[in-house]
C-alpha positions as CSV (number, residue, x, y, z in Angstrom):
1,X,-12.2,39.9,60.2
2,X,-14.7,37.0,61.9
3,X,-15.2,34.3,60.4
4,X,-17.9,33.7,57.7
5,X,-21.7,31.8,59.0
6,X,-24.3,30.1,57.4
7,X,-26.6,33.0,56.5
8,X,-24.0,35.6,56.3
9,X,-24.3,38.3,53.9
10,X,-21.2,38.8,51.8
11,X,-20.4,40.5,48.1
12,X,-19.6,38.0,45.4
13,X,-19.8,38.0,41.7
14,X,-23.3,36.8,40.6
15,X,-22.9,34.4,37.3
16,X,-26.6,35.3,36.3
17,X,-26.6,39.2,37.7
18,X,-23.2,39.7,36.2
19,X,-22.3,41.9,38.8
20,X,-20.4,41.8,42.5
21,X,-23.8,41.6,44.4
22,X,-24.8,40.8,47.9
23,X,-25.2,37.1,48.9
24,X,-25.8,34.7,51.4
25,X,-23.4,31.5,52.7
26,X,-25.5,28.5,51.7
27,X,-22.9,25.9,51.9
28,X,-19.4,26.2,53.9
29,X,-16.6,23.6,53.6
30,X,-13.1,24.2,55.8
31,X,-14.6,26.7,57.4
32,X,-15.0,29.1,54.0
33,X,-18.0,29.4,51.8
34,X,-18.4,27.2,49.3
35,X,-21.8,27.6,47.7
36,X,-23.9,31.5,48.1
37,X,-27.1,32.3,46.9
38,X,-28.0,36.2,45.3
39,X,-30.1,38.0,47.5
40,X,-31.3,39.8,44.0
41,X,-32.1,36.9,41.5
42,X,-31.9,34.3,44.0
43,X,-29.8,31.9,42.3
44,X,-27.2,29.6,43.8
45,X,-23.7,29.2,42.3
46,X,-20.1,28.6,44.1
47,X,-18.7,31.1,46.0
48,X,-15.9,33.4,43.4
49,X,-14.3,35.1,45.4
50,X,-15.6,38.1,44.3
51,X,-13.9,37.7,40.3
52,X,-15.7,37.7,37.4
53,X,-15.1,34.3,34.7
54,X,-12.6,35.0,32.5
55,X,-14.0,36.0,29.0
56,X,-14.9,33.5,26.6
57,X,-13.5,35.0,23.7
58,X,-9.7,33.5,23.2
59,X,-7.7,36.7,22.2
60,X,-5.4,34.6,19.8
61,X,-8.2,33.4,18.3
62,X,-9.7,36.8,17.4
63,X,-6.2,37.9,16.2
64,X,-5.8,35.1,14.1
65,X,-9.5,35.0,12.7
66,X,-8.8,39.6,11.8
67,X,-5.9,38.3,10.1
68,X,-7.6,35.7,7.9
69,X,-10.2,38.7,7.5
70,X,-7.5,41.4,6.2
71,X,-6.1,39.3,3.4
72,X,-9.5,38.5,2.0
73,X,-10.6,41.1,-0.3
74,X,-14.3,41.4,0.5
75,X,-15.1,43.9,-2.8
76,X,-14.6,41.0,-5.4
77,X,-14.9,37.6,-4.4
78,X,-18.4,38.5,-2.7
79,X,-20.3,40.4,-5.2
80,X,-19.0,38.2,-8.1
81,X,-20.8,35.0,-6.5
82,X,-24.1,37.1,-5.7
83,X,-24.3,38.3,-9.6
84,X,-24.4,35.0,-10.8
85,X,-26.3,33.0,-8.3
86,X,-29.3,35.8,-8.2
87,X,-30.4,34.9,-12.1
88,X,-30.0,31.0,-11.6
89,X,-32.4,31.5,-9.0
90,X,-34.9,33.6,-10.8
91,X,-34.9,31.6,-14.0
92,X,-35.7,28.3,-11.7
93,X,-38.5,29.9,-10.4
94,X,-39.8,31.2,-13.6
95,X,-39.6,27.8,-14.9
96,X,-41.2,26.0,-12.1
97,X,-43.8,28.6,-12.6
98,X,-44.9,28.0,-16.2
99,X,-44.8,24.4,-15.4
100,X,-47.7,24.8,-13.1
């Protein structure tokens, strides 16, 4: 394979597209490309060698943060704070009512 231009098109993974799209070499440095620009959304980012970031999401986190999850019982501890704080509410505002 030739060696990549200035102006070349080539396929690289667009950060705003996220997709492999076609770009063009903006910027080479050592003889490889170094910034491209999208020839769909025309934005410039560094060239990715066609691979996608790597996802955000930190699977031991998630693990961890399901586990916490399971040993939470969601039936009691919920529904028991939302039955007492719902009438403390509506008395204040019954109260602040007949004041005015």
């Amino acid at each position: 394979m030739r060696e990549c231009r200035l102006g070349d098109i080539i396929d690289d993974y667009c950060v705003k597209c996220k997709q492999i799209m076609n770009h063009a070499v903006v910027s080479m440095l050592n003889a490889e490309p170094a910034k491209v620009r999208c020839r769909t959304c025309h934005s410039d980012h560094d060239y990715r060698h066609e691979q996608a970031p790597p996802p955000k999401v930190d699977l031991r986190k998630a693990a961890l943060f399901q586990e916490v999850l399971a040993k939470i019982d969601p039936v009691t501890a919920p529904s028991d704070d939302v039955v007492e704080e719902a009438p403390k509410a509506k008395a204040g505002r019954a109260k602040s009512k007949a004041k005015s």
